[in-house]
C-alpha positions in Angstrom: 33.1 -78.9 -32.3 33.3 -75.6 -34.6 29.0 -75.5 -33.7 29.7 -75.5 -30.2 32.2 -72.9 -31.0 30.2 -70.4 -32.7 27.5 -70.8 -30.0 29.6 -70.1 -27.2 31.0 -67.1 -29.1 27.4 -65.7 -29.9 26.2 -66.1 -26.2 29.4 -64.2 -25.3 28.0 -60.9 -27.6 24.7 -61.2 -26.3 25.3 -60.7 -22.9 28.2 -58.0 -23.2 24.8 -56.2 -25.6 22.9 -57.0 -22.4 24.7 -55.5 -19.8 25.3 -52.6 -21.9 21.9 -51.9 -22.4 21.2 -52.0 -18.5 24.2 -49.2 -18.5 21.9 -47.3 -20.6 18.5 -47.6 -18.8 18.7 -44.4 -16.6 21.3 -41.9 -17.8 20.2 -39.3 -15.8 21.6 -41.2 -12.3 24.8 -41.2 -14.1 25.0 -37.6 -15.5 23.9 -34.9 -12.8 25.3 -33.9 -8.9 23.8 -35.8 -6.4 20.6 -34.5 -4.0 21.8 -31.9 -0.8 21.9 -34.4 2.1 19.0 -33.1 5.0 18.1 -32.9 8.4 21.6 -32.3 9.8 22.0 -32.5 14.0 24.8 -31.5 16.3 25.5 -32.8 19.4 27.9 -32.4 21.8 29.1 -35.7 23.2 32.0 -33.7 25.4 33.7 -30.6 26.1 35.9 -31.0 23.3 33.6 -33.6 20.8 30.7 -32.9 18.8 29.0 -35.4 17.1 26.7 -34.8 13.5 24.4 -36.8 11.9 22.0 -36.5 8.7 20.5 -38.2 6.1 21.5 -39.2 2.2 19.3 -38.3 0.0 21.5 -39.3 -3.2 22.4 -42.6 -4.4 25.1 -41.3 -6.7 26.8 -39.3 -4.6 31.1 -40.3 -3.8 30.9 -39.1 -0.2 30.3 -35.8 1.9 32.2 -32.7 2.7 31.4 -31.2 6.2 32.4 -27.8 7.1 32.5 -26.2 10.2 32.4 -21.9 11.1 32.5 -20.2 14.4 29.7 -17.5 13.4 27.7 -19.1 11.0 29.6 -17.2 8.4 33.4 -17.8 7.6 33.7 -21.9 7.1 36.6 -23.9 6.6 36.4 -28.2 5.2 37.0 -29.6 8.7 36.6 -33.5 6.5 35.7 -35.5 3.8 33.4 -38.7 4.4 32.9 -42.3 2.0 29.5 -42.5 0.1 26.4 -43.3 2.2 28.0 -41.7 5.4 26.0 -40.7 8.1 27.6 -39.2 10.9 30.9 -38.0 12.0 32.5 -36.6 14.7 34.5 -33.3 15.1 36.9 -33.5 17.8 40.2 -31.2 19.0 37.5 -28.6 19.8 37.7 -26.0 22.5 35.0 -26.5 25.7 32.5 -24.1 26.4 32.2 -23.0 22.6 29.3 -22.9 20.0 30.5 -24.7 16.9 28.4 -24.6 13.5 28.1 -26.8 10.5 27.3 -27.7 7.0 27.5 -30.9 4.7 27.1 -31.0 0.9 27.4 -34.5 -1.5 29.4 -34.9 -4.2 30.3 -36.8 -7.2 32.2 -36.8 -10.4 29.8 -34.2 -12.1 29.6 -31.6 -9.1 28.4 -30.8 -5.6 24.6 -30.8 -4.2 23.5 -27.8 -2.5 24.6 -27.6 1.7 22.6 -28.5 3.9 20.8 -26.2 6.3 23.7 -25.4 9.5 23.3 -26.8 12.6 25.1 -25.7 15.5 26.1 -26.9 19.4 28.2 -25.7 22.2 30.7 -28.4 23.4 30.4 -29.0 27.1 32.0 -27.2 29.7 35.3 -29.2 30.9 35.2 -31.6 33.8 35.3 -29.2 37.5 38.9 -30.0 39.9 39.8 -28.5 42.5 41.7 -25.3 42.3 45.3 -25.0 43.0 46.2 -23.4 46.2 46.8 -19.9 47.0 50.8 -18.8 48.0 52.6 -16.4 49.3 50.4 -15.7 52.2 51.6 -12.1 54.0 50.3 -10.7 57.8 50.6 -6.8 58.2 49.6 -5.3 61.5 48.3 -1.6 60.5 46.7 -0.8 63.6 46.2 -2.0 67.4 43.6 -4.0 66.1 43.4 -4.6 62.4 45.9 -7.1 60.5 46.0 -6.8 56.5 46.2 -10.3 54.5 47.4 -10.5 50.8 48.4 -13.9 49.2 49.4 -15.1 45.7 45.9 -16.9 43.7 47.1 -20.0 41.5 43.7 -21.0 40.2 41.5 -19.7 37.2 38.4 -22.0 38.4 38.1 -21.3 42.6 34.4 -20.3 43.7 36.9 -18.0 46.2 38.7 -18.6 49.1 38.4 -19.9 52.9 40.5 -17.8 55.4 41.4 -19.5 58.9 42.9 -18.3 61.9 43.9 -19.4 65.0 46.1 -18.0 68.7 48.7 -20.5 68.7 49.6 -21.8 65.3 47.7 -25.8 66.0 43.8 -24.3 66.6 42.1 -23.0 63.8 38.7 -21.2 63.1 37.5 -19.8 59.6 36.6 -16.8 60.2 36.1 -15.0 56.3 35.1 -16.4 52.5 35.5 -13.9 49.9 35.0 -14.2 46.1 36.9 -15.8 43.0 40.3 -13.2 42.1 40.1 -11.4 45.8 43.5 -11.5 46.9 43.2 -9.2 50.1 41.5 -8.9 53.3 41.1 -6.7 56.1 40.9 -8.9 59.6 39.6 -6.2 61.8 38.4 -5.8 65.9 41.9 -7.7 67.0 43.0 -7.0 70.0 46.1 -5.1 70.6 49.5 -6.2 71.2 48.3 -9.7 70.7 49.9 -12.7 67.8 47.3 -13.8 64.9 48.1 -16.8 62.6 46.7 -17.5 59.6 46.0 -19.6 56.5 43.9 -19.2 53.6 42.6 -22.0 50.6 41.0 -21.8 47.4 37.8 -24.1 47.0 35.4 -25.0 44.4 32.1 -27.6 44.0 35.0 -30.3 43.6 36.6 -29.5 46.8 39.2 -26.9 48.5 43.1 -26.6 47.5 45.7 -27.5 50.6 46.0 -24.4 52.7 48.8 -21.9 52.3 51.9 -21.7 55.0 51.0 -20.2 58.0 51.4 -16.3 58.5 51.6 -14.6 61.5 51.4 -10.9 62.8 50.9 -8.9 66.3 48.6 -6.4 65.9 49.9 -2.7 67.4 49.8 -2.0 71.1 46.7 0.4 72.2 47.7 3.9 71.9 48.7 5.5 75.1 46.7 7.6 77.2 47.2 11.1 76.9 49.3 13.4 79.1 47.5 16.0 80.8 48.1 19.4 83.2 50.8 21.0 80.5 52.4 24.6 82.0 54.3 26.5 80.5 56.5 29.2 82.4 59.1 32.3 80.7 62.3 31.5 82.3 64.2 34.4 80.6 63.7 36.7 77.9 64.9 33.7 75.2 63.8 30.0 77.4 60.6 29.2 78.1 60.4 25.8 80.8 57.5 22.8 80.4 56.1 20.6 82.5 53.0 18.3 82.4 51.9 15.0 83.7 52.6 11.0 82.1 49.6 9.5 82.1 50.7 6.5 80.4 53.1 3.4 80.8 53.3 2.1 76.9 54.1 5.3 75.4 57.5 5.0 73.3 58.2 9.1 72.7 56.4 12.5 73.9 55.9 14.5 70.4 56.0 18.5 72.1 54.6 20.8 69.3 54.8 25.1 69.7 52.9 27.3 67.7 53.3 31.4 67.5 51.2 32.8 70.2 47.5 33.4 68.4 47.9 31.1 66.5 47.1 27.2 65.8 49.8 26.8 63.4 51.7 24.4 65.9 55.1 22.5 64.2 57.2 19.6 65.9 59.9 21.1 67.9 61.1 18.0 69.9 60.9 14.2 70.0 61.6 13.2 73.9 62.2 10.0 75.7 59.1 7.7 77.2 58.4 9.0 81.1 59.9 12.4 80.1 57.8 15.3 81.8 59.6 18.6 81.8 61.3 20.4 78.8 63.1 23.6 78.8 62.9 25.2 74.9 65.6 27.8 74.5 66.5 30.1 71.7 63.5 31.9 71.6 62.7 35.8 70.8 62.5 37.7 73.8 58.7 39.8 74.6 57.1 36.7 72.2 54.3 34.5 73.0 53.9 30.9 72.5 51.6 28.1 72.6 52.7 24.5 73.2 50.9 21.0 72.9 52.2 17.4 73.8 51.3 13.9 73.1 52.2 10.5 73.8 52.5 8.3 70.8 54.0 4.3 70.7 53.5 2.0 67.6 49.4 1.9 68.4 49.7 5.7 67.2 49.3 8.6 68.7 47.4 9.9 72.1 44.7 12.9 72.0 46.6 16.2 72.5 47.1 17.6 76.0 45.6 20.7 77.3 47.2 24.3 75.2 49.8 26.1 77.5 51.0 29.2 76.6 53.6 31.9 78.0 55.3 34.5 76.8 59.2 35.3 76.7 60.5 38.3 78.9 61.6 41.2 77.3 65.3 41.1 76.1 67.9 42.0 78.6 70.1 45.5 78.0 73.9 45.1 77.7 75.7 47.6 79.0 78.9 48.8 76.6 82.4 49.8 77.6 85.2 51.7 76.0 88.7 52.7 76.6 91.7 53.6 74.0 93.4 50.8 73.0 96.9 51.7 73.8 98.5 54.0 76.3 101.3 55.0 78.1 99.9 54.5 82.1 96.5 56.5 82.3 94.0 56.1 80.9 89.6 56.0 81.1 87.2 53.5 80.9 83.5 54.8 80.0 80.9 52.6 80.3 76.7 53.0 79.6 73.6 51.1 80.6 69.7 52.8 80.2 68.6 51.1 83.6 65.5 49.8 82.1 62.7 48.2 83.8 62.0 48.5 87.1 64.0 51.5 89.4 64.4 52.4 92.6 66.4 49.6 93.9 69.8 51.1 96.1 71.7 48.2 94.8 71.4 49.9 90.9 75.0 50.4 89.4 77.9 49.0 87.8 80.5 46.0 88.1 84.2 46.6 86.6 86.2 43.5 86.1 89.5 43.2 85.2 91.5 40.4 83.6 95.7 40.7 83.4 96.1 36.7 81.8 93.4 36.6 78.8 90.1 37.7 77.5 88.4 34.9 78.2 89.5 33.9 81.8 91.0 35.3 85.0 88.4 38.4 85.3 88.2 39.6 88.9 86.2 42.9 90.3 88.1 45.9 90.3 85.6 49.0 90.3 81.7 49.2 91.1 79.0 52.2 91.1 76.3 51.6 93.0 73.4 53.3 94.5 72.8 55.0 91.1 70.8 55.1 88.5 72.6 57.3 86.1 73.0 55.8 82.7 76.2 56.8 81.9 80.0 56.2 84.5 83.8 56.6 83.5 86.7 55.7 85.6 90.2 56.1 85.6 93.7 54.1 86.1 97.2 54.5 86.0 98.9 50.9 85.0 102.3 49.9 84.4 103.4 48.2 80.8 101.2 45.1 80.3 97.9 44.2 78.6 94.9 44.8 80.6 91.4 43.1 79.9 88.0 44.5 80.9 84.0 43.9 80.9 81.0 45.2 82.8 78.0 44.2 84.1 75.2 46.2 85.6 72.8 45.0 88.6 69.1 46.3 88.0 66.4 45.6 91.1 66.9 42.0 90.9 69.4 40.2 88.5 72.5 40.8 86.6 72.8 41.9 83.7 74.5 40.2 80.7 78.8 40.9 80.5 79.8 43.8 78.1 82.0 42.4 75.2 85.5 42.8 76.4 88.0 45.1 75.6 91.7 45.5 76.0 94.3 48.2 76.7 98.0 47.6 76.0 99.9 50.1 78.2 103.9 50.2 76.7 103.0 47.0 75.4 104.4 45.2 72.4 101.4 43.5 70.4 99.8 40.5 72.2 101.2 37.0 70.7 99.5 33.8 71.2 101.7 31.0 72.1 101.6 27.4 71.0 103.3 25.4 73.8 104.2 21.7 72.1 105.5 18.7 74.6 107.4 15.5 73.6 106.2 12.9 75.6 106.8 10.3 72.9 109.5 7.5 72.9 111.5 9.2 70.5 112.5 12.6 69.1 109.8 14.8 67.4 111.6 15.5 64.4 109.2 16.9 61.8 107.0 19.9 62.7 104.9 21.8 60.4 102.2 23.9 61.5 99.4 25.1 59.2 101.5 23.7 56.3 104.8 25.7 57.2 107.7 24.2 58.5 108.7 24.5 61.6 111.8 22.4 61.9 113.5 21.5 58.5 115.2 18.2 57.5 118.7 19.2 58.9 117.0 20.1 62.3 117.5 18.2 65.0 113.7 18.5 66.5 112.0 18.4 70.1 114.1 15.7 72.3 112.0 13.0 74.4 110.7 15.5 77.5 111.5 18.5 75.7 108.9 21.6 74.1 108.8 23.7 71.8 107.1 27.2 71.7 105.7 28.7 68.5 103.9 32.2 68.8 101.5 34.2 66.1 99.7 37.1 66.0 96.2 36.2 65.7 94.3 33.9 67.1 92.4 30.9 65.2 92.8 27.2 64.0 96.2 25.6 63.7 96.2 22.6 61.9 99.7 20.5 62.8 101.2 17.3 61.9 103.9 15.7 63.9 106.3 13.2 62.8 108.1 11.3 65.7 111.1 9.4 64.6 115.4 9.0 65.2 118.0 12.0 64.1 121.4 10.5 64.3 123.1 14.2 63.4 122.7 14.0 59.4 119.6 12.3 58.8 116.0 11.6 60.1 113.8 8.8 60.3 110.3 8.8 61.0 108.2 5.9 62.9 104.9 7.4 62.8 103.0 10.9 62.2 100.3 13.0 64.6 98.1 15.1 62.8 94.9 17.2 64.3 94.1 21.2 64.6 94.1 22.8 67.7 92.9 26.6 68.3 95.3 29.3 69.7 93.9 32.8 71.2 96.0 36.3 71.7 97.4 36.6 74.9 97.4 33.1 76.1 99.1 29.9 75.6 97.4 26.4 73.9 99.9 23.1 75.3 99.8 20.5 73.1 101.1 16.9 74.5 102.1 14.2 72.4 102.6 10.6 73.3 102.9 7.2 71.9 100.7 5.3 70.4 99.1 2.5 72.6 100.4 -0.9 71.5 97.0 -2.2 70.0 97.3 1.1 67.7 100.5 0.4 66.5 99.6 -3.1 65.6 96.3 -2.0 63.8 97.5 1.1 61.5 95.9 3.5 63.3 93.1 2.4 61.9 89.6 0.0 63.0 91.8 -3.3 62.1 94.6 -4.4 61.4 95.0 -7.8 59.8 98.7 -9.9 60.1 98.9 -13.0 58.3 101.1 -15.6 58.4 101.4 -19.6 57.0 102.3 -23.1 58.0 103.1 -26.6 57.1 101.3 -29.2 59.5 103.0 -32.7 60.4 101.6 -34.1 57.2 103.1 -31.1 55.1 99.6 -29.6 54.4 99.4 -25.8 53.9 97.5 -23.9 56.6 97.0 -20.0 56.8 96.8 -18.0 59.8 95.3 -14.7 60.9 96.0 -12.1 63.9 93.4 -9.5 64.1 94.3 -6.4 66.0 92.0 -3.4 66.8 93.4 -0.3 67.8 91.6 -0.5 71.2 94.2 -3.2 71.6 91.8 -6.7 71.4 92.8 -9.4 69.0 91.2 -12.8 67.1 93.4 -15.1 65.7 92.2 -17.2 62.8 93.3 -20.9 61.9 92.3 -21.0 58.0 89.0 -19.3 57.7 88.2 -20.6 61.9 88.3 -18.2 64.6 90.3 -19.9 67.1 91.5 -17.6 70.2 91.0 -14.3 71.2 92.3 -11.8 73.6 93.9 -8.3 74.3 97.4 -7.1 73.9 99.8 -5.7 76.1 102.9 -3.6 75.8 105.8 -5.4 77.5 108.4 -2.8 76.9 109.1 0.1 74.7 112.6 1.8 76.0 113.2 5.2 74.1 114.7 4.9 71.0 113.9 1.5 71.2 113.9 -0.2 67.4 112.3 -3.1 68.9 108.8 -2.8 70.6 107.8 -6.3 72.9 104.4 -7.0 73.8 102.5 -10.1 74.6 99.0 -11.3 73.5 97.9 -12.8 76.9 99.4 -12.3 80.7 100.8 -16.0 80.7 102.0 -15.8 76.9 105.2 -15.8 75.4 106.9 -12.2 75.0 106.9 -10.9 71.0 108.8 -8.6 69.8 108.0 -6.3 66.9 111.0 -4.8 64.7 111.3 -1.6 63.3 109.8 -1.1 60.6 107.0 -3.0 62.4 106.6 -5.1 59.2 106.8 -8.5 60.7 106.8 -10.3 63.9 108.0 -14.2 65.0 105.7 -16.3 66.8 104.6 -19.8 68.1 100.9 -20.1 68.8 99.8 -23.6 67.8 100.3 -26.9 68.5 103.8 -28.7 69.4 103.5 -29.3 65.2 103.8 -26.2 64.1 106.5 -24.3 63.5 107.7 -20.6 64.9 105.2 -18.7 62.3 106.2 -15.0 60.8 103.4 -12.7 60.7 103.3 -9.9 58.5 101.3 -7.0 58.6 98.7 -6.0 55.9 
């Protein structure tokens, strides 16, 4: 037993010395880096895969490390492979792009040299079909061109296919134009005349659904242009057109003037379609000017007419008058004209008139001179006290001349007043005057009485601004309803009248102002709260409003409004129920709804 013992034990060292002497038979395997792999391929499998491949030249090696660069020059470790690896795929990569790469071995005492880079571009990504233009907009510029735009949603069209078509169901392409064009011009349309239009995106995989329709009608023709323009001096400041329409789709006649000699014509009127005469006034006597017209609609504008020019006649002479401003009876009135322009007539001379009411009216012929040509005539007169008016004209071959200002002579005459002449015709006294901020009857006055005036004079004529108040006076104090406000102009030696009468009913109810809204409430049968509306406009018509639902309309009337009334009744229809509207017109009473609602108060807002 011990023999077999030993043996066994001695058989055990022998082989342990054995295997550690094959250990030992080539230390250079197990001391140095393994070899550089070689002949490294890339190839792209896809647009985002590429796959390598090389071959081991080591047999000690622990596995590979593959590194990959986008220019051959800046690499990053992309992986790490087992020993006796072969290939391996790099994924996650963008299409379309050159990729390079390099793989070394390794083991415990180091890396082998890389091997030479080898490089591929990963495929270019599977074609679709693009996504379809938007936003498709029709612009008519011209009688017969139609601009397109649209919206392009795609990155991979070969460009677009535009359609169009007369009636929105028939369609023709009539255009392709490139990848990123988002325009085009449809031109030789004919005028006045609807287009439709759609527009897709295509590529070698198909096109994109169209676009919604758009739709434009391209400008009517422009018109045809007048023609036979005269021009003719009417005075010495109005010069009078004429010329002939030879259109019938023109929408305005542009008329353009220009200094006579000249072409620097300016707009000086915009006149209605079929107008053919214009008469241009305020111009400088003895002057010349040129004029031009066309037609134009939305098409655009016609070729000019023909150049007519005339020239203004030369400025007409005023004769002047003078004569003292005051005097006791007599006194002389000198007047002067140069008679220019043509003489010889026996009509030459002068025309006196004479006004006794106001410088502005009543003027009558009092005096003449005629058969005359002297430049220079005085008359005289003996007048009792009064204010006298006076102006002259002079006749010259063929026409009048303008008046002479005018002039006045106050014979034993206080100074001239002008007279303000104001009229109650309201409902009620007018118990608050003040004219040009002064007042004119104070708070313990008792005012202008319903029918009654009131005269108020000053001694200069010009703008009087008044307000009005209209209200009771019971003796010691004053109520007012409602105010009148405005200007009026007064002139020396006359009288302005001034009327004032109520407001209409459908101005009362409205404010004086464009609406008036009264609103009231209600409880139905089943005790739900409803609002209501009356509209009133001060032109007297009125809507009435159930919640926020118009649900009658109408006009007002006035039923009765007695003076000094404090209660105003009208109605809203000619078979309605009378209202009545108390002072101070705040609120009214009223049933305008079903036999389920109550009598409702309106109030006014």
């Amino acid at each position: 037993m011990r023999k077999i013992t030993f043996c066994l034990t001695v058989i055990a060292v022998l082989l342990l010395i054995s295997i550690w002497g094959c250990k030992k038979e080539d230390p250079e395997a197990q001391e140095t880096a393994p070899q550089a792999p070689s002949g490294l391929q890339a190839t792209p499998v896809s647009s985002s895969e590429i796959d390598l491949t090389w071959t081991d030249k080591s047999d000690n090696e622990n596995g590979f490390e593959i590194e990959r660069s986008a220019d051959n020059s800046v690499w990053s470790q992309i992986a790490i492979t087992s020993t006796n690896k072969t290939n391996y795929r790099s994924s996650s990569l963008t299409p379309s792009t050159p990729y390079f790469f390099r793989i070394r071995a390794f083991n415990g005492f180091g890396n082998s040299a890389y091997s030479v880079s080898a490089t591929a571009t990963t495929l270019d990504p599977p074609l679709t079909i693009p996504s379809a233009p938007t936003n498709l907009n029709a612009v008519a510029v011209s009688s017969s061109q139609i601009n397109l735009t649209w919206t392009d949603n795609s990155n991979n069209e070969t460009g677009f296919r535009i359609e169009r078509s007369p009636n929105n169901s028939t369609w023709t392409e009539i255009a392709t134009v490139n990848a990123g064009v988002t325009s085009y011009e449809n031109t030789g349309l004919t005028a006045s005349t609807p287009y439709y239009y759609r527009v897709r995106s295509y590529n070698s995989a198909g096109n994109s659904s169209f676009t919604s329709a758009a739709s434009a009608t391209t400008q009517a023709s422009p018109p045809a242009a007048p023609t036979n323009l005269t021009a003719t001096a009417a005075s010495s400041v109005q010069i009078n057109l004429a010329w002939t329409d030879n259109a019938n789709n023109e929408q305005n006649f542009i008329l353009e003037r220009a200094p006579g000699g000249t072409s620097d014509f300016a707009v000086i009127a915009t006149l209605n379609p079929n107008t053919t005469t214009y008469s241009n006034s305020g111009l400088t006597a003895s002057t010349p000017y040129n004029y031009r017209v066309k037609a134009v609609n939305a098409g655009g504008s016609s070729a000019y007419s023909n150049v007519a020019g005339a020239t203004t006649s030369p400025a007409a002479t005023i004769p002047t008058i003078s004569a003292p401003a005051t005097s006791t009876g007599t006194f002389t009135i000198t007047m002067t004209y140069p008679f220019g322009g043509y003489l010889g007539s026996s009509s030459d001379g002068y025309y006196l008139e004479e006004s006794t009411t106001s410088p502005s009216s009543g003027f009558a012929l009092v005096r003449s001179n005629t058969n005359t040509r002297v430049t220079s005539w005085s008359t005289s007169f003996t007048k009792t006290t009064g204010t006298y008016y006076y102006r002259v004209r002079c006749y010259n071959v063929n026409q009048y001349s303008p008046y002479s200002n005018v002039i006045s002579v106050a014979v034993n005459a206080t100074p001239p007043k002008a007279i303000l002449h104001i009229t109650n015709n309201t409902k009620y006294d007018m118990i608050d005057i003040r004219l040009n901020n002064v007042q004119h009857v104070t708070q313990s006055g008792t005012g202008i009485l319903i029918g009654g005036s009131y005269n108020v004079e000053f001694t200069s004529s010009g703008t009087v601004s008044y307000i009005l108040g209209v209200g009771f006076w019971n003796g010691s104090s004053r109520d007012v309803w409602f105010y009148l406000s405005g200007s009026t102009t007064v002139t020396l030696g006359s009288t302005t009248n001034l009327t004032f009468n109520n407001p209409t009913i459908g101005q009362l109810l409205s404010g004086f102002s464009t609406s008036r809204n009264w609103n009231g409430y209600y409880f139905d049968a089943g005790y739900n709260y409803h609002t209501c509306r009356f509209n009133f406009t001060n032109t007297g018509s009125w809507t009435f409003y159930d919640g926020s639902s118009q649900t009658g309309s109408g006009s007002v009337t006035l039923v009765s409004w007695p003076n000094y009334a404090t209660i105003v009744t009208f109605k809203i229809c000619s078979s309605c129920a009378n209202i009545q509207l108390a002072y101070p017109f705040g609120s009214f009473m009223y049933s305008n709804g079903p036999a389920s609602w109550p009598i409702i108060e309106y109030t006014g807002q």
